[in-house]
N, C-alpha and C positions, 0 to 999 in steps of 0.2 A: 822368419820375418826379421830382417831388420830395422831397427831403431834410429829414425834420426837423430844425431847429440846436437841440441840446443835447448838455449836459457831466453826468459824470459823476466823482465821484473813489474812488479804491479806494487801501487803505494796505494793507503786510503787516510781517513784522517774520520772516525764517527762521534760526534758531541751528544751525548742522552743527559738530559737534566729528569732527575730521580729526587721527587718530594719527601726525602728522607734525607736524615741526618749522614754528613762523610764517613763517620763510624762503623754505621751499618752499612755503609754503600762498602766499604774495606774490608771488613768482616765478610760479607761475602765472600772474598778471593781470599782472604788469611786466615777462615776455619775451614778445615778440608772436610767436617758433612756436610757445611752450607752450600764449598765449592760443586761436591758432586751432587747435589740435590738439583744444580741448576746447570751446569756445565756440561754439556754435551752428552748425557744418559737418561735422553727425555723415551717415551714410548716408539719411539722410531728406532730403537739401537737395544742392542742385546750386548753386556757391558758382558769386558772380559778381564781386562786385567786395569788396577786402578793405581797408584803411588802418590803419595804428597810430601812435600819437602818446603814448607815456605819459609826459606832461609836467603839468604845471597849464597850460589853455589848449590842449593836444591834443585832438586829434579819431579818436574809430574810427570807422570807418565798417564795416558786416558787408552782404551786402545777397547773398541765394540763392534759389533758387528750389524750394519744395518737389517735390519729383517728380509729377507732375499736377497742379501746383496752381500758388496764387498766390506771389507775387514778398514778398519780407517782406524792408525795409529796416532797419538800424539804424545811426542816428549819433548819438555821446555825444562830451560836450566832459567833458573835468576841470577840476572846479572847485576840487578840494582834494587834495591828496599827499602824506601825513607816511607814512614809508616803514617799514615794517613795524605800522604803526598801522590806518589809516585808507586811501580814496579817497571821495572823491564825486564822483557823475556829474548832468549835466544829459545828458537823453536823448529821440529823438523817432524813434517808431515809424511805417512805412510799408507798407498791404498793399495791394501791385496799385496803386503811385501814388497812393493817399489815403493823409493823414494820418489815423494814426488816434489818436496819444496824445503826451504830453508828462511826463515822469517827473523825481522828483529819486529817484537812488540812493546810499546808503551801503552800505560795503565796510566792516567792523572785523574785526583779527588781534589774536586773545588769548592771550598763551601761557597753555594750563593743564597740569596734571603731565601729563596722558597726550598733550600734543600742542599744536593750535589751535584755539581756539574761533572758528568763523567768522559773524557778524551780518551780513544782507541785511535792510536798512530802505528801503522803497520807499513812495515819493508820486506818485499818478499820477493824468492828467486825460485822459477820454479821451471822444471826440469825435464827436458827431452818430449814424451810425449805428453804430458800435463803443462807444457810451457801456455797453453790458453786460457788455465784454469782463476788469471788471479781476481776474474770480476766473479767468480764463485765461491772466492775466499771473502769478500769484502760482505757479498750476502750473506754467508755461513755467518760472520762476524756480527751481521745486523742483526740476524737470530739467535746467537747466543745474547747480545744486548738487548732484545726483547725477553728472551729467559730471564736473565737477570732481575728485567722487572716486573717481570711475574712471580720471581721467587721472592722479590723485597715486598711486594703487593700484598702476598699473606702473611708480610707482617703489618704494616703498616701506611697503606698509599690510600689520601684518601679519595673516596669517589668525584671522577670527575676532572682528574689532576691532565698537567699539558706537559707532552714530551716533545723535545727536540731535537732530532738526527739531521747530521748535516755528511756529506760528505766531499771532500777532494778529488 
């Protein structure tokens, strides 16, 4: 079987406003049990291999296996860490041992009156036969942002709160 060789890029841009404090909205991503409790090893995925490094210059590595299905890798390096601000990630996606994409990600924490304002800004380049995949990155992305607020939820959201997703 031959492989056609082509790229494709997809961007998004998702704003989730989260009735907690920027602390805890940051602490999510900068404790690694909080990160994996919510980060992509929900009951859908049989977790295999796990890494945390949240440093400038660390490395996560996430890497499970959907339940009947393929094997879906992820390892991100930090390229940036102003702490309660910002993160960016460089990031490279793997299904079933092909590469299939190469990402720059931003993380931004805003305080506004009723909590965090949180921005997911993603540039992504993705590869050969996965070059159609990036409106199922930007999905995937809305659902680990719903994880997130269900992991902040059982600490502290109270009933009834308003969330805002936008995207570009």
């Amino acid at each position: 079987m031959t492989i056609e060789h082509r790229l494709a890029h997809s961007g998004f841009t998702l704003t989730r406003d989260y009735p907690v404090p920027v602390e805890q909205v940051w602490q999510a991503f900068a404790d690694g049990e909080q990160k994996r409790s919510w980060f992509g090893d929900g009951d859908t995925f049989e977790p295999r291999e796990w890494a945390f490094d949240f440093r400038i210059g660390g490395r996560d590595i996430d890497e499970a296996k959907f339940h009947g299905g393929p094997v879906s890798r992820y390892e991100a390096v930090y390229t940036d860490i102003v702490d309660h601000v910002r993160i960016v990630t460089t990031y490279d996606m793997w299904l079933d041992g092909i590469h299939m994409s190469t990402s720059v990600a931003s993380f931004e924490f805003e305080q506004i009156p009723e909590g965090t304002r949180f921005t997911h800004t993603e540039h992504g380049v993705f590869f050969d036969r996965f070059w159609a995949d990036g409106p199922g990155r930007e999905e995937g992305s809305r659902g680990l942002l719903e994880a997130l607020g269900r992991h902040l939820g059982r600490e502290s959201f109270p009933a009834g709160h308003t969330v805002v997703i936008s995207s570009d």
